[in-house]
C-alpha positions in Angstrom: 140.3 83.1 69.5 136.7 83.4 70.7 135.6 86.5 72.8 135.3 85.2 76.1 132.6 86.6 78.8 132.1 86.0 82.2 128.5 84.7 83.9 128.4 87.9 86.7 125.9 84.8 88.6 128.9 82.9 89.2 129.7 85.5 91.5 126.5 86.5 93.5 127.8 84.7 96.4 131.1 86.7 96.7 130.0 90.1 97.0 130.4 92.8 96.6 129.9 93.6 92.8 132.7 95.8 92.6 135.6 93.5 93.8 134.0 91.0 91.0 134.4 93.4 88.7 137.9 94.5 89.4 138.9 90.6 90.1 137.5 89.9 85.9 139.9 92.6 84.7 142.8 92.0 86.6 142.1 87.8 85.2 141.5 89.4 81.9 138.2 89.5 80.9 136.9 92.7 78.9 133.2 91.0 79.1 130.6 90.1 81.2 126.8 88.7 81.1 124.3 90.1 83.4 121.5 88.8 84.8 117.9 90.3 86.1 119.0 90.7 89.9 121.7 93.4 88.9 119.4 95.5 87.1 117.9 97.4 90.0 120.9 100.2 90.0 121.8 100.4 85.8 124.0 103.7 87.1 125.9 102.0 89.4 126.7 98.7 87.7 127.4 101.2 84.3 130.1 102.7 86.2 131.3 99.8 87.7 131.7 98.3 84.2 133.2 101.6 82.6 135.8 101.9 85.8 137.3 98.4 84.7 137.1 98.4 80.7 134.3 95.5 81.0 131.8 95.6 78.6 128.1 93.5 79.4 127.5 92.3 76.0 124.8 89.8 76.7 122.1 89.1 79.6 119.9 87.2 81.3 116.5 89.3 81.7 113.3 87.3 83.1 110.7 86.8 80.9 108.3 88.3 83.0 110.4 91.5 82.7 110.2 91.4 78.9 106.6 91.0 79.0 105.6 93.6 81.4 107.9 96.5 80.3 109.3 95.9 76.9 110.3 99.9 77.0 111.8 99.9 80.1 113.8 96.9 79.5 115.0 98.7 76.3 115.9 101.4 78.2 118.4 99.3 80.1 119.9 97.1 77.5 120.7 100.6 76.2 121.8 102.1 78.7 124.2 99.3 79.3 125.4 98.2 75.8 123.6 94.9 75.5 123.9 93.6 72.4 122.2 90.0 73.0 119.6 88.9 75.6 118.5 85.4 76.7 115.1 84.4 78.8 117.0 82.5 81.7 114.5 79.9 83.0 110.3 79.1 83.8 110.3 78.0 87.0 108.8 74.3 87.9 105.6 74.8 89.0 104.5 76.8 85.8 106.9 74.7 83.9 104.7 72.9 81.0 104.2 69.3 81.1 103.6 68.5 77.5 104.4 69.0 73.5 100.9 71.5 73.6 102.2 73.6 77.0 106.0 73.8 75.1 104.9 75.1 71.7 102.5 77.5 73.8 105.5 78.7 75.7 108.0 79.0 72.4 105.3 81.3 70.7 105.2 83.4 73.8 108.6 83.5 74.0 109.2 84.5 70.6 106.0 87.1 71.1 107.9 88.9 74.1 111.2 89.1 72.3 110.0 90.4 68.8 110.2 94.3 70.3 114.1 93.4 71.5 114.9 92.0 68.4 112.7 94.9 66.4 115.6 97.1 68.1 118.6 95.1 66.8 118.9 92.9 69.7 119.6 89.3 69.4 117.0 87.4 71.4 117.0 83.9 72.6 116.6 81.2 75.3 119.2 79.7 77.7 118.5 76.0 78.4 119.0 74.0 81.4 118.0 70.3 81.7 114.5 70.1 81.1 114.1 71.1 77.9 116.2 68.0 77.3 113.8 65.6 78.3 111.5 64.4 76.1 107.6 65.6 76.6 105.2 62.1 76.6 104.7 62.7 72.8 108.4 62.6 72.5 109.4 66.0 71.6 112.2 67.9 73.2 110.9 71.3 74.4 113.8 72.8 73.0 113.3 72.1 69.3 109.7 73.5 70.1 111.2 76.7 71.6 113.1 77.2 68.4 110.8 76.2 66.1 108.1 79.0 67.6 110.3 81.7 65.7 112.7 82.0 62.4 114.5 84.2 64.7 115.2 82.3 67.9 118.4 82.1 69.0 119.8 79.9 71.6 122.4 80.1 74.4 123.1 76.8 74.6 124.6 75.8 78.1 126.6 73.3 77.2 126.9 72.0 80.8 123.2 71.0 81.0 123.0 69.7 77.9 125.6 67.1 79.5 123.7 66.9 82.8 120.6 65.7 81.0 122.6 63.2 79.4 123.1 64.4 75.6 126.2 65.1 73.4 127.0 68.8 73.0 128.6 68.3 70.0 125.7 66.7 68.7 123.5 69.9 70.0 126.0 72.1 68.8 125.9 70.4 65.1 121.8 70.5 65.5 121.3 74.0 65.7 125.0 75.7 64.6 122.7 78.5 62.9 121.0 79.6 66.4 123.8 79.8 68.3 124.2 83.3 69.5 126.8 82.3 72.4 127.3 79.4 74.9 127.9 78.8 78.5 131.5 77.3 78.8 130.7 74.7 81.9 132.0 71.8 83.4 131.0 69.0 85.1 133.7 67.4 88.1 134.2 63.9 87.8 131.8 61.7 90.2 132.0 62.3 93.8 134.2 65.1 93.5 133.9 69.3 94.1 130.1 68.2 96.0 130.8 71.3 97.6 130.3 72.9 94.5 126.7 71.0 93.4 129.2 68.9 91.2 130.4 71.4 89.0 134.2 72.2 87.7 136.2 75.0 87.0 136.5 74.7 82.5 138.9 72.4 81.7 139.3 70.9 85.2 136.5 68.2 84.5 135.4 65.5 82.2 133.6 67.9 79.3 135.4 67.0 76.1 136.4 70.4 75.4 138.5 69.4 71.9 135.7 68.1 70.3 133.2 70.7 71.5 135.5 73.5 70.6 136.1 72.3 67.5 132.6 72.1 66.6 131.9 75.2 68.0 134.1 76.7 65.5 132.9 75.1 62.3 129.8 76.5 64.0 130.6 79.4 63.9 130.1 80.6 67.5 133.0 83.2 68.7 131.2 84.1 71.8 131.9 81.8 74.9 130.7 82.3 78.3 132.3 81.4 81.4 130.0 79.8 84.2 129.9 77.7 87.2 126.5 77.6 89.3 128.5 77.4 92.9 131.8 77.8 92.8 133.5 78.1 96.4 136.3 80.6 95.1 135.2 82.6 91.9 138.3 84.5 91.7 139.9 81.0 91.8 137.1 79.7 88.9 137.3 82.6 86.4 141.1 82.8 86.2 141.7 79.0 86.2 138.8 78.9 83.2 140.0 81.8 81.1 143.4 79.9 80.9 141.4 76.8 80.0 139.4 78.9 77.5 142.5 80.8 76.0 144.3 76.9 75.3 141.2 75.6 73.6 
């Protein structure tokens, strides 16, 4: 059975943080992944975690963050237990546009992590849909994000990869070795859960969740992550998709 975490983003719209916490427990959960915007009060969210046996194994820390305060950020993921951190996103309009802009951005990338990962850390990306689309050369920014480093791992969101039209067994099989977790997502059939931006609670959708489990595991990857961008009821998403998860 893989270790199964939860995406605390799922929940940012169904405050507040402690009822999300206590609601992951009681669903049975015993980890989480942060992101940047619950990093202001490290005390309180330790606390919060301790009170309800959660442990935040993994997060989502800007790479801005990295950059500008490689101590500091240290000082959290220690603070908190991190064991694996992923850069999250590059917004649009500094997105780059080309195979030149991509490999640019994978060798910062893999500049900004090297202190995290000179700690013990595992350090990687998290993909959306763009990095699936082919540059005008032809290359797909993510094989330039992991071929910047040796050491770049990948939290491969297995949702997008979808949304952008790819097989995720296929990714999965592509770069098995880089896998440092993935984000469990599904995708609701057409015209259904538009209330939701289209997505699905995990194994309520059209993801073919035998094959990518299965590949997954002659992968190798044990750690699975829990996430739906928007869900309407995330009490009603995490305990539906654990019991999804758990069946796999």
């Amino acid at each position: 059975m893989p270790r199964i975490s939860y995406q605390l983003y799922c929940s940012r719209n169904h405050p507040p943080l402690s009822e999300t916490l206590q609601m992951l427990a009681k669903a049975g959960y015993r980890e989480v992944e942060g992101y940047g915007g619950l990093l202001d009060d490290v005390e309180a969210l330790r606390v919060g975690l301790d009170a309800n046996g959660l442990r935040m194994t993994s997060c989502h820390i800007g790479l801005d963050m990295i950059e500008t305060d490689p101590a500091g950020t240290l000082a959290i993921i220690r603070k908190l237990g991190i064991e694996k951190v992923f850069a999250p996103y590059i917004a649009a309009d500094v997105r780059p546009t080309d195979t030149a802009g991509w490999v640019a951005f994978g060798q910062r990338l893999a500049t900004a992590g090297k202190p995290l990962e000179d700690a013990g850390l595992q350090f990687g990306w998290h993909n959306h849909d763009f990095e699936l689309a082919a540059t005008p050369e032809g290359d797909f920014p993510l094989d330039l994000i992991v071929a910047a480093s040796d050491t770049m791992m990948l939290e491969l969101d297995l949702g997008w990869v979808r949304v952008a039209g790819h097989d995720p067994v296929a990714w999965i099989s592509k770069y098995a070795k880089r896998l440092a977790a993935v984000h469990i997502k599904d995708i609701a059939p057409d015209g259904e859960c538009a209330n939701e931006d289209g997505w699905a609670d995990v194994g309520h959708g059209i993801m073919d969740w035998a094959a990518i489990h299965s590949a997954l595991q002659a992968a190798g990857v044990d750690h699975y992550v829990a996430e739906h961008d928007n869900p309407s009821d995330d009490a009603r998403f995490a305990t539906r998709s654990i019991a999804s998860i758990q069946k796999f």
